[in-house]
N, C-alpha and C positions, 0 to 999 in steps of 0.2 A: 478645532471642532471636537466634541466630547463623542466618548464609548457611544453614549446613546444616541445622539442626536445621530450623527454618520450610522446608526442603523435605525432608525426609526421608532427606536423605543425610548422610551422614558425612566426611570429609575422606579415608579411608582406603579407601571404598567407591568415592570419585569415581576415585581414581588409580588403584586396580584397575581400573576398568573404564574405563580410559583406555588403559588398553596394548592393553586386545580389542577394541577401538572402534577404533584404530589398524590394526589387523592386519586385520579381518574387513570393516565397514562398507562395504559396497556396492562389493565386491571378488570375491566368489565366493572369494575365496581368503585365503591369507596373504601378506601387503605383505613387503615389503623395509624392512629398519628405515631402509636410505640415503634411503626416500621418506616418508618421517615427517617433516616440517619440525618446526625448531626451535618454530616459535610454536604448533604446535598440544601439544606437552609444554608450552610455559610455559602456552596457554591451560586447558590439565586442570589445574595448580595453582591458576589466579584465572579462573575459567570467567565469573565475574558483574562483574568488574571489571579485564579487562584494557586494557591501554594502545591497541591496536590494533583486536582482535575484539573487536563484540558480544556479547552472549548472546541469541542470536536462539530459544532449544532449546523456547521456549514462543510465538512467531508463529502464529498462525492463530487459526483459527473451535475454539473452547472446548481452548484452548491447544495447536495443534494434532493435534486427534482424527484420525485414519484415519477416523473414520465420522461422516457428518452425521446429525441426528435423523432419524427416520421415520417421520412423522406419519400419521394415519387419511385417506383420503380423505372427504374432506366435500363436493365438488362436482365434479362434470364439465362443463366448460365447454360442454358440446352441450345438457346442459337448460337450460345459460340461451341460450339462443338460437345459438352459436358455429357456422358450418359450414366443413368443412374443403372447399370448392370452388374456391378461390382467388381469386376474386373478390370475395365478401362481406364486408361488414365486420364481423369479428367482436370489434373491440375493446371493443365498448359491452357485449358478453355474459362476455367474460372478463373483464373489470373488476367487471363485478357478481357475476360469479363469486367473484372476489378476496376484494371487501367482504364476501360473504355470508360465506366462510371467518374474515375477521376477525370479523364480527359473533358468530360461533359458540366465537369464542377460540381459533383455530388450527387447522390443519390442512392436508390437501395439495389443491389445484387441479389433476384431471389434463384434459390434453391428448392427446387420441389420437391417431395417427400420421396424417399430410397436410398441406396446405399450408394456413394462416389469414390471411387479408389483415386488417391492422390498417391503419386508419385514424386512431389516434390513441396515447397513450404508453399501456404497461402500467404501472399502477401498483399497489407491493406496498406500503401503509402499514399494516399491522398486523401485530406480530409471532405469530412461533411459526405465518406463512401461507407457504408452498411453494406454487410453481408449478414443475409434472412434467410434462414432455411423455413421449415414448415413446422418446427418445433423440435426439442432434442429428443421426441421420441420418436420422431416419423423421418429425420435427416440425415443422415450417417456419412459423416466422410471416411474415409477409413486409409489411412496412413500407412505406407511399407516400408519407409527407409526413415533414417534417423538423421539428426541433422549430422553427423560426423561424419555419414554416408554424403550428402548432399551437398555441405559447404566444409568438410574438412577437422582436421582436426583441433581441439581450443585451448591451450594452455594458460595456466593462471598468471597473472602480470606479477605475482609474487613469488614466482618459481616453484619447482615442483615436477612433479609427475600427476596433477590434479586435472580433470579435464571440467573445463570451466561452463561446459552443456550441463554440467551438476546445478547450475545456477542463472543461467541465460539464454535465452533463446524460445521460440516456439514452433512450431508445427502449422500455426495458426501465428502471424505474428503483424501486429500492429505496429509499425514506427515510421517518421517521414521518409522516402525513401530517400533521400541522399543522406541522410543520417542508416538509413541501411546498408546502401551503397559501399559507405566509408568503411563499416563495423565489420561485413562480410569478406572487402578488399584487407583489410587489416588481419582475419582471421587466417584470413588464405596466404598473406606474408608472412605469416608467423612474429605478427607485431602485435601481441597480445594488445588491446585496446581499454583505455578508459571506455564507460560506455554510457557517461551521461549528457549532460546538456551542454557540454560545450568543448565538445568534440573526445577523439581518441586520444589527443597529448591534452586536454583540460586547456586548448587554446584559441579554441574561435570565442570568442568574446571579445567583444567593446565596451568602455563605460558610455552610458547616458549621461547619469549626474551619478552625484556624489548626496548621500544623503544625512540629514541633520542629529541629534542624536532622539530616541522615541525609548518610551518601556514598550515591555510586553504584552497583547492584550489592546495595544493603538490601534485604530481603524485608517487615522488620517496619520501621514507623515511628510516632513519638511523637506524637500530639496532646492539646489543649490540652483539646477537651471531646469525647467520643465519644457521646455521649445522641442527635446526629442519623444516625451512623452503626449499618449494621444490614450481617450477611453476607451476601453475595450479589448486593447492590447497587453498580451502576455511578457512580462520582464521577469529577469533573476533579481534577486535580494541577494547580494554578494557580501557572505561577513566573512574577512578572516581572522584566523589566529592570531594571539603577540607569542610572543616567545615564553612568556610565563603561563600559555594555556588558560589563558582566563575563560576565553568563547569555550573550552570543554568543557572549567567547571562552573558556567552558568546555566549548559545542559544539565547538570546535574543537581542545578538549587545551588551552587556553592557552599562554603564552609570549610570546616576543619578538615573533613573525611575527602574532600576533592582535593581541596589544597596538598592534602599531603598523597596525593597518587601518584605513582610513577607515569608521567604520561610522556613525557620524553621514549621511554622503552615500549609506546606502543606504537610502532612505528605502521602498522599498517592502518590501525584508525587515523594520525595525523596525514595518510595520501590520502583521505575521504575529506579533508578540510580544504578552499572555504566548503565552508556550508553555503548551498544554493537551494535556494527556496522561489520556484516561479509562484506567480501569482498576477490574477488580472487586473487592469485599472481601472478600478468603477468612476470615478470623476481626476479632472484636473481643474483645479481652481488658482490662477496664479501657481505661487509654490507650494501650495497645499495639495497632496495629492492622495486621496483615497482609494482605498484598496476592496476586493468583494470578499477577504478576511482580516481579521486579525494579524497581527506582528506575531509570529510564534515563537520570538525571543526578543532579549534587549535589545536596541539599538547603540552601541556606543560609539565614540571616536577609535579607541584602539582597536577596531575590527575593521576597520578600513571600510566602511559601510557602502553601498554603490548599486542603484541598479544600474544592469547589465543587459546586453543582449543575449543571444544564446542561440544555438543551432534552430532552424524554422523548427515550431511542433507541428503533431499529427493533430488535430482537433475537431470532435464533431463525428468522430467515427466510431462504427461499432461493429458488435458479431452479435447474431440473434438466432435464436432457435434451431441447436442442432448441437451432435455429439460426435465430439472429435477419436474417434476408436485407433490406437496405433496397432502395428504387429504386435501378437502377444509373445514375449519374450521376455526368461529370468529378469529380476532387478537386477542391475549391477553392483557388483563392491564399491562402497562408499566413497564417492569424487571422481567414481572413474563413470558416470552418468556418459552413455551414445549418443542421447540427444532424442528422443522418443518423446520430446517432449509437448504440452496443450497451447494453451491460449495466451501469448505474453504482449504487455502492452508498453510501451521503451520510447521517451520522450515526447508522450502522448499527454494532450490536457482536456479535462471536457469530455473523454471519450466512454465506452463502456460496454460491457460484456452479458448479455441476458439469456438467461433459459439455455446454457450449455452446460453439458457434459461430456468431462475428458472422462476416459477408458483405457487402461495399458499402458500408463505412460509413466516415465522417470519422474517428470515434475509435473503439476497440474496448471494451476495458472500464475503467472509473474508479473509484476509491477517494476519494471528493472526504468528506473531516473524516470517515472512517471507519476504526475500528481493531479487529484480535482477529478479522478476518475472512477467510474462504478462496478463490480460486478455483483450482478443480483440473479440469483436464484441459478448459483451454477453447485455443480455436485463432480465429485472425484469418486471415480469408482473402479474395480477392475484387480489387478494382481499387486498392486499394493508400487506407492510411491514414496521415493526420496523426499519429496518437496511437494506435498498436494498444492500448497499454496506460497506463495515467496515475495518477500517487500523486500527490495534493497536498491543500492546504489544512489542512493536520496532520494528516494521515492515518500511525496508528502501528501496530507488533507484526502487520501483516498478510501473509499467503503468499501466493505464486502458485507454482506449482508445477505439471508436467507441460504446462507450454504451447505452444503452438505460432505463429509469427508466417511463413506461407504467401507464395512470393515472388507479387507483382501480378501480376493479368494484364495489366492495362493501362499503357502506359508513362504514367512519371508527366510531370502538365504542367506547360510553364513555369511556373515562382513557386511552386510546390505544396512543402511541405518534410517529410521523414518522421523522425520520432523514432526509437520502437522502444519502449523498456521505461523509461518516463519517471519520475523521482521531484524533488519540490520543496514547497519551503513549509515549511520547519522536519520536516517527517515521516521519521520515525525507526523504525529496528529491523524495521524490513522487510525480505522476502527474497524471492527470485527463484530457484526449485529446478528445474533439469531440465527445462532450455529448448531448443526447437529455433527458432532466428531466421533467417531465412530471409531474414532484411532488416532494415534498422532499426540501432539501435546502444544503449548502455548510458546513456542522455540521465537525466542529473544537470545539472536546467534551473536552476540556480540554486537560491535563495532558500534556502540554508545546509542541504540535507538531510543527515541524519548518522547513525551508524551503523545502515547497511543493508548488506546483503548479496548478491551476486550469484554461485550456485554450479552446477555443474555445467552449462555453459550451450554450446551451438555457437553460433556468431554469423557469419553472412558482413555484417561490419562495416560497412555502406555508407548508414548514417547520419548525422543534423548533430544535435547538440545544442543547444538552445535556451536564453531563458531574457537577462531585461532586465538592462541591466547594473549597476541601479539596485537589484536584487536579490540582491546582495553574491554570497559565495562559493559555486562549484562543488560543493564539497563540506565537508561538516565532519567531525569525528574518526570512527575506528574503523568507514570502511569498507573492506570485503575481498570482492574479487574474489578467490575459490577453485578452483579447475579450469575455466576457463575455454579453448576452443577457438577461436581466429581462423580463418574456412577464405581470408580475404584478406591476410593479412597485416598488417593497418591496425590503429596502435596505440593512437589515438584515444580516450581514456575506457575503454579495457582493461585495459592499461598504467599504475595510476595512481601508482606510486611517486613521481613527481615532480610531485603536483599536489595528492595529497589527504593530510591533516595527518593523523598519527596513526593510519594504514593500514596496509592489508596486500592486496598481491598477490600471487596464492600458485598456480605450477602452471598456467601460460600459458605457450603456446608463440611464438615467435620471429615479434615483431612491429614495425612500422618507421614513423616519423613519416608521412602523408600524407594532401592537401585539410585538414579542421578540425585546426589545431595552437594548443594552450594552452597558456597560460604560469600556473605559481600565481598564486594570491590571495594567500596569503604568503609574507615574505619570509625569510630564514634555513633552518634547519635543521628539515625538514619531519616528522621521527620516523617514516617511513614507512618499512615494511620489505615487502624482496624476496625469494622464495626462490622454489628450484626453477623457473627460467625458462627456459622452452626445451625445457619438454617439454609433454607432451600426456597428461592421463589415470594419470601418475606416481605424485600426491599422491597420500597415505593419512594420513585417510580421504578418499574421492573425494570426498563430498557432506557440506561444512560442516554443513549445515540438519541430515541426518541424524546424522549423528556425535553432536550438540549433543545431540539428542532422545535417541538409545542410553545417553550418558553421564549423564542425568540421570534414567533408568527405576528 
């Protein structure tokens, strides 16, 4: 089965509507064909397998919908005990609330407008359960203790004195619960945990089949036995390494400059490898099995290719309308994060986050081993955060879109270090739409993340990017920064024609080396392409993410 056919287009349908997608797409008007970049005409002829751009046109929560489900109310968190006086603790009543919604098999948990002092984490472990307040300006849960307070203390599984709440965990947190269960139990042993898809030792997994070899950019892929595959259901794509690192350096486009890295010496990116990539099954036909994206890499025999099972996801769930406020308390000294932390969503697929905002908090919202999920129209605001926003631990195909990152009120304190819009861990094919950053910076913390996307974005640049050095490359292939706004100047991880393999920076204005300055990971001839630099709002179509979506309707 061809690219097109397995999605419904034509070859002759895409390039037509590649010229109106050019001219129109969040423009109000007709573009100038001089602001048309070269790569976006190559990208409408190989939309799923270009050299540079992703196919990001299917990222979000059920391939990115405009509309989240809208589930029946089943509970009001006032009859189970909940009061909105702000005082009370009304964590014990909206958790049970939660449960009861799960135990009923889905539905919405509403919150009505006022303030609720929580006392302890919300937790959503059952899917197709929503939690609704009455919008983030009218809902306020209001936090007092931290999770270090609450479930203990978290050390890094790479040793250290690091506390691992710098990077994990929520206030608000989304994951299945025996996948909670485990990560909680394990925290409180002091067995620092893996914390993605298949388990804390990386070993609840089974093979299904064994899969055939495919490029990147395949819709349909061959396996050996399809008997345990059914449509609809969620599998890993299990690729691993050979021993020569090849699966690293076709993250990174391969060549000269990968071939010759030290990748043996980065030993904390090779415990992120296999790479796991869930994804749902749109058909099975015989051994033909089509997927509802894209391959987001090769397929080859030396990767040991396989889907897999994986620990049950969260799916179907979300948080709606309301602002999560913690105690307001200094930032801490960088990695040593309490745990004060928003909204994290952790082995969840399908799921999504609307109309919040965290306030006071170390980290704002997290995608920790979740993919296919949405947050739209969430804002960080308050005394100034570590981590407003956080992708890791193979976290894929997920949006964020309409956000907002609020400058601090409070000056930030010595040692204390601010990211911005964070991505790392092998996590791939995410995207970053129609952002207002108010602080922060484009922090690609290492550990090889690759093609992701960051479009339509203002940035007043005045962040540091993170990320051990022991965690290999910056970045890996086919990322593109797209209409991007500097209102400082500072070129910093905006700018990345000279860093990242196999990119694209497209539609940025006039930026200049200053404070954190990087040098590549590779060495030679980077394949990285520039256009249209030096303006502002020029590019057409303005918004990557949309554009992708129009061309493939």
């Amino acid at each position: 089965m061809s690219h097109w056919y397995a999605t419904g287009v034509t070859r002759r349908t895409l390039l037509t509507a590649a010229t109106a997608v050019a001219a129109t797409v969040a423009t109000g008007g007709t573009a100038n064909a001089a602001e048309v970049p070269t790569l976006w005409r190559e990208f409408t002829r190989a939309p799923f397998a270009h050299p540079q751009i992703p196919y990001v046109g299917r990222a979000g929560c059920h391939r990115g919908a405009s509309r989240f489900p809208r589930r029946p109310v089943v509970a009001d968190v006032r009859d189970h005990g909940a009061v909105a006086d702000g005082t009370t603790d009304s964590a014990p009543a909206i958790n049970r609330a939660i449960a009861a919604a799960g135990r009923a098999g889905g539905g919405t948990v509403s919150i009505p407008p006022g303030t609720f002092r929580i006392d302890d984490v919300i937790r959503i472990g059952d899917s197709n359960v929503v939690l609704r307040g009455a919008g983030s300006g009218r809902t306020t849960l209001y936090a007092t203790k931290n999770l270090t307070e609450l479930i203990g203390a978290y050390g890094s599984r790479y040793g250290g004195d690091k506390s691992s709440w710098s990077w994990a965990g929520g206030l608000i947190w989304l994951a299945p619960k025996a996948r909670w269960d485990s990560l909680t139990a394990a925290i409180k042993a002091k067995a620092w945990p893996f914390e993605g898809w298949t388990g804390n030792k990386r070993d609840e997994w089974r093979t299904l089949t064994t899969v055939e070899p495919a490029r990147q950019g395949s819709w349909t892929i061959t396996v050996a036995d399809p008997s345990r595959l059914r449509a609809g259901a969620v599998v890993l794509l299990r690729l691993a390494d050979d021993p020569d690192h090849t699966l690293l350096e076709h993250m990174c486009g391969g060549g000269p400059g990968p071939e010759a890295y030290n990748w043996a010496g980065m030993t904390k990116l090779t415990s992120y490898v296999p790479y796991e990539w869930p994804v749902r099954i749109a058909h099975v036909r015989g051994r033909k099995v089509t997927l509802e994206r894209p391959l987001p890499l090769d397929v080859r025999p030396e990767w040991d290719p396989r889907l897999t099972t994986h620990v049950e996801e969260l799916t179907g769930s979300g948080v709606e309308g309301l602002t999560l406020e913690a105690l307001q308390t200094p930032q801490q000294p960088h990695l040593l994060d309490k745990g004060y932390n928003g909204v994290v969503l952790q082995c969840a697929y399908d799921c999504w986050v609307d109309d919040v905002t965290v306030r006071h908090v170390d980290n704002g919202f997290g995608l920790v081993a979740a993919s296919a999920c949405t947050l739209r129209r969430t804002r960080v605001s308050g005394r100034g955060a570590h981590h407003p926003y956080f992708c890791r631990e193979g976290s894929h195909d997920n949006l964020v879109e309409d956000f907002t990152i609020e400058q601090r009120t409070d000056p930030a304190p010595t040692g204390t270090q601010l990211h911005g819009i964070n991505v790392e861990g092998l996590s791939s094919y995410n995207v970053w739409s129609r952002g207002d950053m108010r602080m922060g910076t484009f922090d690609s913390h290492r550990g090889l993340p690759f093609a992701n996307v960051r479009t339509d974005i203002t940035v007043d640049n005045n962040g540091r990017h993170g990320g051990d050095a022991i965690a290999g490359p910056l970045f890996g292939a086919r990322f593109t920064h797209w209409n991007i706004r500097v209102t400082n100047g500072r070129a910093g991880l905006m700018k990345i024609d000279g860093l990242a393999p196999y990119s694209a920076t497209v539609g940025i204005n006039e930026v200049r080396e200053f404070d954190q300055i990087d040098v590549p990971d590779f060495t030679g001839d980077l394949h990285s392409r520039l256009e249209l630099y030096g303006t502002t709002d020029a590019v057409r179509p303005r918004n990557l993410y949309d554009a992708q979506r129009e061309l493939m309707r």
